[in-house]
N, C-alpha and C positions, 0 to 999 in steps of 0.2 A: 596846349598840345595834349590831346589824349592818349593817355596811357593805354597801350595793346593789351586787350585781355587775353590772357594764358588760360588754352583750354586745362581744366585739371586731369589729373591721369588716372586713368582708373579702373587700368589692366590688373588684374589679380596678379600676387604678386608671391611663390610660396616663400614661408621667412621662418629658419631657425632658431632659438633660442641660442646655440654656435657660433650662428653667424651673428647674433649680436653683438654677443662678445669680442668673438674677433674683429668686428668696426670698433669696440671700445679699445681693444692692443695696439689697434691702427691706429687710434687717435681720435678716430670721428667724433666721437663722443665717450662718455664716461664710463666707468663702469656700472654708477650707480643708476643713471640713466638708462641703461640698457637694461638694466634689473628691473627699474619699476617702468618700462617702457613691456617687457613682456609680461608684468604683473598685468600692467593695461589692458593686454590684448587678450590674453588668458582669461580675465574674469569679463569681458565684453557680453554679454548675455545675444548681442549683435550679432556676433558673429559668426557666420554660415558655415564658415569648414574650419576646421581646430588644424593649428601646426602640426607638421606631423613630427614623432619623437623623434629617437635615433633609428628603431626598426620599424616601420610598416608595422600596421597592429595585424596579432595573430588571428586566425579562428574566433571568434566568438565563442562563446560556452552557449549552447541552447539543445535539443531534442535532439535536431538533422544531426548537428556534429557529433552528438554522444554516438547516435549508428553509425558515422562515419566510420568514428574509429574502432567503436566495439566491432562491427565487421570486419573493419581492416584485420584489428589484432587478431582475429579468429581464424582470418585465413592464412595470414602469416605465421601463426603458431599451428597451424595443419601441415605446412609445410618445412616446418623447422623442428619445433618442443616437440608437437605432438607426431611425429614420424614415427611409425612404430615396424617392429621386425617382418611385422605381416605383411607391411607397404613394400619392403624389398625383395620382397618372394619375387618379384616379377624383375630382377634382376639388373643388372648395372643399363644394358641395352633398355628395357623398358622405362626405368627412373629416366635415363636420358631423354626420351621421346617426350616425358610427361611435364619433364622439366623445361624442356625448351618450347616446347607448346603452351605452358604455361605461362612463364616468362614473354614469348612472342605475344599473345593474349591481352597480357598486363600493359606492354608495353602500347598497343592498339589504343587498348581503352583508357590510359592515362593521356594520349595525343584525342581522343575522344573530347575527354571531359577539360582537359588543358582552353582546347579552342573553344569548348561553349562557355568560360568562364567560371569553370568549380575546379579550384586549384585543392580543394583538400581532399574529394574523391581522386583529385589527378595525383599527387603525392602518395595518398595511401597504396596505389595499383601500382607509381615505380616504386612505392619501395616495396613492395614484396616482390618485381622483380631482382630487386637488388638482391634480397632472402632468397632469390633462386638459384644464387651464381655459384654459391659453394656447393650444392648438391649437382648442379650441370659441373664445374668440374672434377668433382668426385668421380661422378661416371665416368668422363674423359679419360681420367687417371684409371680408373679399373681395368675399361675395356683395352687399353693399352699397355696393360700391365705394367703401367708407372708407379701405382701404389708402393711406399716402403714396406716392406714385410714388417711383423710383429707388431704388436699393437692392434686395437679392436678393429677388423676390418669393417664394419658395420657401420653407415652412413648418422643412424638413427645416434651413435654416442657423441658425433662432433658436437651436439650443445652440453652435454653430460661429464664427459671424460678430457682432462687436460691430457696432452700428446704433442708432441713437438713436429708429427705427421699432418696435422692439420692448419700447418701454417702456410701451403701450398694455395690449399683452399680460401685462406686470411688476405693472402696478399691480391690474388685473383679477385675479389670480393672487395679491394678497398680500389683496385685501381678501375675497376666496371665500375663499382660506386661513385667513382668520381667522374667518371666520363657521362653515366647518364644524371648526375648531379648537376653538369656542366649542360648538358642537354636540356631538363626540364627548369633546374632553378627552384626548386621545392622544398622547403625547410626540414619536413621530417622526414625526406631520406638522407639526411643524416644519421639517423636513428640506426639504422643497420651499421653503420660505416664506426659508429663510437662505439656500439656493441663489438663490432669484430676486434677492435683496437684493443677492447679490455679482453677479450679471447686473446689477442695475440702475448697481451704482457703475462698470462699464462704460460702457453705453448711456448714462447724465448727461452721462461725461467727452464721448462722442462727441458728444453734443447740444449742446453749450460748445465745442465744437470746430469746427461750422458753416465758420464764416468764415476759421478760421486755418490748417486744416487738422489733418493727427492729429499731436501730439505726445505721444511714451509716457509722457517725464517728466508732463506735468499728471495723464496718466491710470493715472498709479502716486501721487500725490499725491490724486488723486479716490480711490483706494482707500484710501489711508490713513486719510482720513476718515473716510471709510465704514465702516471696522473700528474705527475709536475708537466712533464711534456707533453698533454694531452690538454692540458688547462691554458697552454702558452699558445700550443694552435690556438685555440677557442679564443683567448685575446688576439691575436694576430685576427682571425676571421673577424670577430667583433672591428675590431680596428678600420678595415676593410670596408668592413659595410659601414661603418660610419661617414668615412669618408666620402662613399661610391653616392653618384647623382642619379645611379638610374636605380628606382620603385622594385626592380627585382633582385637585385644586387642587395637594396635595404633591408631586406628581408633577416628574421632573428636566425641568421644559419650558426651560430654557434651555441644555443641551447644545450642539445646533446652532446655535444662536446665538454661545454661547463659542468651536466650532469654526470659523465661518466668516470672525468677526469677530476671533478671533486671528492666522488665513492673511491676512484682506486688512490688518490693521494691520501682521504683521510682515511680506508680502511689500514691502510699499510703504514700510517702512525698511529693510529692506534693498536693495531695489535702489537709494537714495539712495545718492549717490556723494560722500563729503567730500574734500578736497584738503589737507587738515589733520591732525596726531594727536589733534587734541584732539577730532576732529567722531567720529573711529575710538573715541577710547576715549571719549563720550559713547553711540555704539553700543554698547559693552560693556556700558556702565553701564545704558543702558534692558533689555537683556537679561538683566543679574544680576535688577531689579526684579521681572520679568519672571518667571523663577524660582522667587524667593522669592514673588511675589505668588500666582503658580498654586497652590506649596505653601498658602499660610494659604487662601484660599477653596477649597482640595481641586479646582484644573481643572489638569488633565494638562497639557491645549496650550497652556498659554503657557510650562511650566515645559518641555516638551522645544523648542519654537520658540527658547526664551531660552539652551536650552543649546547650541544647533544655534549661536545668535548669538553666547556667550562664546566658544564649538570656533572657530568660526572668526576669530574676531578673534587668539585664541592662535595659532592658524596662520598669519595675518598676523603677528605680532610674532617669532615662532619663524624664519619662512621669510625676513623683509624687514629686522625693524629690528634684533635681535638674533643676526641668522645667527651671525656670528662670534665671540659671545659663550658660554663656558664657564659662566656661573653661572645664566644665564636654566635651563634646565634644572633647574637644582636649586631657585631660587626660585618657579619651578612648583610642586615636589615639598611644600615647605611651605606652598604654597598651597593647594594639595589636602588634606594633611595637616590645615591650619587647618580647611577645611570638613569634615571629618570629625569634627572635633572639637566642630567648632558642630554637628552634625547629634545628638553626642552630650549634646552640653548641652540639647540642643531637644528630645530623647527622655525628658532626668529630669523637663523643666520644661513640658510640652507643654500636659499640663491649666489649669494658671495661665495659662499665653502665651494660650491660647483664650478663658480666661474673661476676661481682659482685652481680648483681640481683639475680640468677640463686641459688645461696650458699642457698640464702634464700626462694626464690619462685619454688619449685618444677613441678608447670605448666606452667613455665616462657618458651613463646614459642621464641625459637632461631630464 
């Protein structure tokens, strides 16, 4: 009796590094198997389209996109940084018309460039509509005499001057942000939206500050918060997209969120001032954290922020507590040398680290 030949199959098939794994938690197979099963596929010189990571890869670095966004940034900071007193001479009524025509504009030609397939001209045009919302309802506010009294009435200081008056304009700004965020799906109009977020841990502090006046210490404490809770979205979105199956969802939307909320967490511990070494080398130690934690979820800025924070606490110990000491110098040297060596052990051992990583950290990028 002859045995029925089985057509073989040979529908493309897309396959994560993830989801290896999790057939090895299943049981299908191993975990060691799963490792050198994507070592396999990885180094196939065969093969025609590469897995795709955790986010959809960004932009390309090339010529077109350097103009991209040098234009973008130009026209966005025309209508934002560079605003000047001479632009409002035409009055809350004219800024309105210019604003919303503007905005309407952008919006056109981001659904323009969306549908022919150029998603980074289409991003840069919504977010400088996004850049236009708090000037549209600035005007809103004027022409209707909504404005609070006192404080700069002058649109050009909302990037300039912190004011507990411009949180009107923060909140307007984050919820249009999100809705045409929701609309397009474009990663760096985020970019407005984590800008506004470190405006607003400004503007709170100052709102809390009413009665007692301005003190920087609260309003460097106001931001620290703020970057804890600005970093936790940023994982939560990460997470998100990790999980999501559809190519626009995948996308890196927690970038500026990582970026904004790692400057206002670590500006606002480092300028905390201890009296103590132990409060100094608890700063070192959230900094090591800091490093190591950037490296396993693959975000840059907190692993250079954290190295900026060890650099200098070494500096402090080198310069202040150890000046005079001959062996500090060299017990650096094996310090360094250790991390080299871990950096080596963490090169044989990376895929396992991950896949046990991964159980736990849901934006743990592969």
């Amino acid at each position: 009796m002859m045995t029925p030949m089985i057509k073989p199959y040979t529908t493309p098939i897309t396959l994560t590094q993830d989801e290896l794994h999790a057939a090895a938690s299943d049981g299908l197979i191993t975990a060691g198997q799963a490792d050198a099963l994507w070592q396999r596929w990885s180094a196939s010189e065969g093969q025609r389209e590469a897995v795709p990571a955790l986010h959809e890869a960004g932009p390309a670095y090339g010529f077109t996109n350097v103009l991209y966004y040098f234009g973008g940034m130009v026209a966005i900071g025309a209508m934002s940084l560079f605003m000047t007193l001479g632009f409002e001479r035409m009055g809350a009524g004219g800024l309105l018309a210019i604003g919303l025509a503007y905005l309407l504009i952008c919006l056109k030609v981001a659904d323009h460039f969306q549908v022919r397939g150029l998603p980074v001209p289409a991003g840069i045009l919504a977010t400088l509509a996004v850049v236009l919302v708090p000037l549209v309802v600035w005007c809103v506010q004027s022409l209707l005499g909504l404005w609070p009294p006192g404080g700069d009435m002058h649109f050009s200081a909302y990037h300039t001057h912190i004011d507990w008056r411009w949180l009107t304009l923060e909140f307007a700004t984050l919820a249009a942000g999100a809705v045409m965020l929701w609309r397009y799906k474009l990663p760096f109009m985020v970019m407005p939206l984590a800008v506004t977020v470190w405006y607003m841990s400004m503007d709170v502090a100052n709102a809390l500050m009413q009665n007692e006046g301005f003190d920087w210490q609260f309003t460097r404490d106001v931001s620290l918060v703020f970057g804890i809770a600005t970093c936790a979205l940023a994982m939560w979105v990460d997470a998100r997209s990790h999980r999501s199956v559809d190519a626009d969802a995948r996308q890196d939307f927690a970038f500026w969120l990582y970026l904004f909320g790692a400057i206002m967490f670590w500006g606002g511990l480092s300028l905390r001032e201890s009296s103590n070494e132990w409060g100094k080398f608890a700063y070192c130690l959230i900094n090591v954290v800091l490093i190591f934690g950037g490296a396993v979820i693959g975000r840059r800025v907190f692993t250079v922020l954290g190295a900026l924070g060890v650099a200098g606490y070494l500096g402090y110990l080198a310069h202040r507590v150890f000046q005079d000491s001959l062996l500090f110098p060299f017990a650096l040297t094996l310090l360094g040398l250790g991390f080299v060596w871990l950096g080596v052990w963490w090169q044989r051992h990376e895929l396992a680290i991950h896949a046990r990583l991964g159980r736990f950290t849901p934006f743990l990028r592969a």
